[in-house]
C-alpha positions as CSV (number, residue, x, y, z in Angstrom):
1,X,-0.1,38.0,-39.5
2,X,-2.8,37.9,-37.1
3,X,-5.1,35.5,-39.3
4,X,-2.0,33.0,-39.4
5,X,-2.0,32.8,-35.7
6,X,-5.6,32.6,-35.2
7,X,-5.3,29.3,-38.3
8,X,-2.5,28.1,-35.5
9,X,-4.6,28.7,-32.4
10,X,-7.1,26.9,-33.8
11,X,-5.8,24.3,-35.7
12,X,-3.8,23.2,-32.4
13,X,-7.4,23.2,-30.1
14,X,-8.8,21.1,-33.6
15,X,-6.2,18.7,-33.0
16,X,-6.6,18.6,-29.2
17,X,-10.2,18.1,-29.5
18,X,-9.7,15.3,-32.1
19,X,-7.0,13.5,-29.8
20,X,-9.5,13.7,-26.5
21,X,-11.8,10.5,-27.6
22,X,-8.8,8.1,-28.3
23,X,-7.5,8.7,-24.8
24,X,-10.5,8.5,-22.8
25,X,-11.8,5.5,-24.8
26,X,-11.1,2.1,-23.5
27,X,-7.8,0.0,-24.1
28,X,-7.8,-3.0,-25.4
29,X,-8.7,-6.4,-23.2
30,X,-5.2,-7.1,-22.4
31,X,-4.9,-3.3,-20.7
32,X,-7.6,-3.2,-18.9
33,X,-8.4,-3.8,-15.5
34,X,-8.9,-7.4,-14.1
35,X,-12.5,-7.8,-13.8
36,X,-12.2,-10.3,-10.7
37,X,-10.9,-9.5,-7.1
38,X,-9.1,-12.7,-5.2
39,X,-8.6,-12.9,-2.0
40,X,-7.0,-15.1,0.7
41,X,-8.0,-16.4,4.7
42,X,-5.5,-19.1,5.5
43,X,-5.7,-21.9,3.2
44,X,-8.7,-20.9,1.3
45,X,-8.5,-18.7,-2.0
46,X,-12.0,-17.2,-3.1
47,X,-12.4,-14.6,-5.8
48,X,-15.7,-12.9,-6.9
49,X,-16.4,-10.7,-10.2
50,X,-19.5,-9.4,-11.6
51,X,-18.6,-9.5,-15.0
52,X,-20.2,-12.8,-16.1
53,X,-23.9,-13.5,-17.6
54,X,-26.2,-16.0,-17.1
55,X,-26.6,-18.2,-19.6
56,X,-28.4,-21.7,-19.2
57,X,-28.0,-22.0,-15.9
58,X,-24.5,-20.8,-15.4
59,X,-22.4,-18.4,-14.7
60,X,-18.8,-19.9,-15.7
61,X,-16.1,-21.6,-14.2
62,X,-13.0,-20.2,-12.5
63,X,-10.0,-22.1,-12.7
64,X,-6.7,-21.9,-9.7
65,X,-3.2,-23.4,-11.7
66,X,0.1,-23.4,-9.8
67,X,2.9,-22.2,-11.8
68,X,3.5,-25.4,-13.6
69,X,0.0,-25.8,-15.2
70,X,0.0,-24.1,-18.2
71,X,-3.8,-24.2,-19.1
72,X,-7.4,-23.5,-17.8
73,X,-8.1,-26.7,-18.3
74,X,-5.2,-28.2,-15.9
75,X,-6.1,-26.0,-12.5
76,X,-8.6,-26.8,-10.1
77,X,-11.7,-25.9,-11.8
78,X,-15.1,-24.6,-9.7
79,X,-18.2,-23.5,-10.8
80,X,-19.1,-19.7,-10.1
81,X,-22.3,-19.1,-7.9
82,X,-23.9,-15.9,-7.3
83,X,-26.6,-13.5,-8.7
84,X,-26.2,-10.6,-11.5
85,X,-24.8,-8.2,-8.8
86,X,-21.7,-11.0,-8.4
87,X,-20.5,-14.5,-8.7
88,X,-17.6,-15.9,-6.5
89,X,-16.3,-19.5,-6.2
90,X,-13.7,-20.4,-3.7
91,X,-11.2,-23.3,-3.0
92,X,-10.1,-24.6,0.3
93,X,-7.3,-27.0,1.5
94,X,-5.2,-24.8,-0.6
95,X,-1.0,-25.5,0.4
96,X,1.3,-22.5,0.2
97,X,2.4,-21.2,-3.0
98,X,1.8,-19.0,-5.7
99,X,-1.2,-19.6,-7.8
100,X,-3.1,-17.8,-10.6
101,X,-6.9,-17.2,-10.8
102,X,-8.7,-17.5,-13.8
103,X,-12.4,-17.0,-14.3
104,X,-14.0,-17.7,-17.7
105,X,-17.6,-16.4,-18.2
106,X,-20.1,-18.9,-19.4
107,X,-19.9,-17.0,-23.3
108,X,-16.5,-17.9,-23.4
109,X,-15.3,-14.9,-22.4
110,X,-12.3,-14.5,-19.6
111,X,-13.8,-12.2,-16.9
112,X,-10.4,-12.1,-15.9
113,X,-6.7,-13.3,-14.6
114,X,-4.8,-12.4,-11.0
115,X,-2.1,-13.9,-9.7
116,X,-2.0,-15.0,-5.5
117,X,0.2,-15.8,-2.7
118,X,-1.3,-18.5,-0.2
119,X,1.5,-18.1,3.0
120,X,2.0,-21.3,5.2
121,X,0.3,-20.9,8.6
122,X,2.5,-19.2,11.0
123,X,1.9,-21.7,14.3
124,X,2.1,-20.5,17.7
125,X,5.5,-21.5,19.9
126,X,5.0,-22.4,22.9
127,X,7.4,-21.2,25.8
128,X,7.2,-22.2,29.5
129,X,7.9,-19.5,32.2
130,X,8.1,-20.1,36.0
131,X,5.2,-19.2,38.0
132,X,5.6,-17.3,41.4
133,X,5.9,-19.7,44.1
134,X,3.7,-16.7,46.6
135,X,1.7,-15.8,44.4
136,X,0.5,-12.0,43.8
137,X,2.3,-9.8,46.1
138,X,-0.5,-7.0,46.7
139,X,-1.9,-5.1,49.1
140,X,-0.7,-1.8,51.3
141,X,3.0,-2.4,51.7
142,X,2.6,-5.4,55.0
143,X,1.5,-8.0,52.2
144,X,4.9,-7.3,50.2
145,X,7.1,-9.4,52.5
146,X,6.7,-10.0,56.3
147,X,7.6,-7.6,59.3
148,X,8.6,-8.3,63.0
149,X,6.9,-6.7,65.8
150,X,9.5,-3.9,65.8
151,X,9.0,-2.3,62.5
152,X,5.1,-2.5,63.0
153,X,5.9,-0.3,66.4
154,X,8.5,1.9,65.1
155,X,6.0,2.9,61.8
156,X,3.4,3.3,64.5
157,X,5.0,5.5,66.5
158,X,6.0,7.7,63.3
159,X,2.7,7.8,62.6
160,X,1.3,9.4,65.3
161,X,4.0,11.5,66.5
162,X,2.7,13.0,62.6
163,X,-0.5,13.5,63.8
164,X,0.5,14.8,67.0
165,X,3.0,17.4,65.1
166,X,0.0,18.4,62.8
167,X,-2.4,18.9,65.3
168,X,0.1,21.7,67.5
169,X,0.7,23.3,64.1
170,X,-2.8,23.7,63.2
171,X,-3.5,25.3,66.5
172,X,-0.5,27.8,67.2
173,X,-2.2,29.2,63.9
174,X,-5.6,29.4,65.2
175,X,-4.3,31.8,67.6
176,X,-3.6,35.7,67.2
177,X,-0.1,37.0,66.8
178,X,1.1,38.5,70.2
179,X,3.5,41.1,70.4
């Protein structure tokens, strides 16, 4: 009894072992990741990869079809440009819609495909407001509208009759209790 677990035990971890390689190895092409990143700034579409060789003096080509080209060969091709640590190509003067990116290495190969949304330009409206007719209305309360004569005497006379109040409270306190 205990050797037939031990043959089940095992035979299970056998199995696990033998199933580890096919997950961690790679899927096919059509699985795997787009090699390419695309990216948009207003009307212009650019994408960069770094998964093409040089060969003869080029990189590849990368290719941006609207939805009713079918084929590399109908988009707006451009040639990629770059060094071995990446090769980009961009296209400008691009009108809103979605497009599809395709970049084909200079072997043949596709480096890969992504699909993009240029947006239309949102444009600034323009709205007119009414200025002040006075201006900034600042200061220490006598520049936020006029005063008469009066009011400037009777805040005055509050004023001091403040100070005055203050200055008989501070000293009837200066002075010792009486009895």
């Amino acid at each position: 009894m205990r050797f037939s677990r031990f043959l089940v035990r095992s035979g299970l971890t056998v199995a696990a072992a033998a199933a580890l390689p096919l997950v961690l190895a790679p899927g096919p092409a059509a699985a795997r990741v787009s090699g390419i990143s695309v990216s948009t700034a207003g009307s212009t579409v650019s994408v960069v990869t770094s998964a093409c060789t040089l060969i003869n003096g080029s990189w590849g080509t990368a290719a941006l079809l609207t939805s009713s080209q079918g084929s590399f060969a109908q988009g707006r091709q451009v040639a990629l440009s770059g060094t071995t640590a990446g090769q980009s190509a961009a296209w400008s003067a691009v009108s809103p819609g979605t497009y599809t990116v395709v970049v084909m290495c200079s072997n043949g190969s596709t480096a890969g495909t992504q699909s993009v949304i240029v947006s239309a330009p949102s444009t600034p409206t323009i709205s007119a407001t009414a200025s002040p007719s006075r201006g900034v209305m600042g200061g220490l309360g006598g520049a936020a509208r006029d005063v008469g004569p009066v009011t400037m005497g009777v805040g005055g006379a509050l004023v001091g009759a403040g100070i005055i109040a203050a200055a008989w409270f501070l000293r009837r306190r200066s002075k010792p209790y009486r009895l």
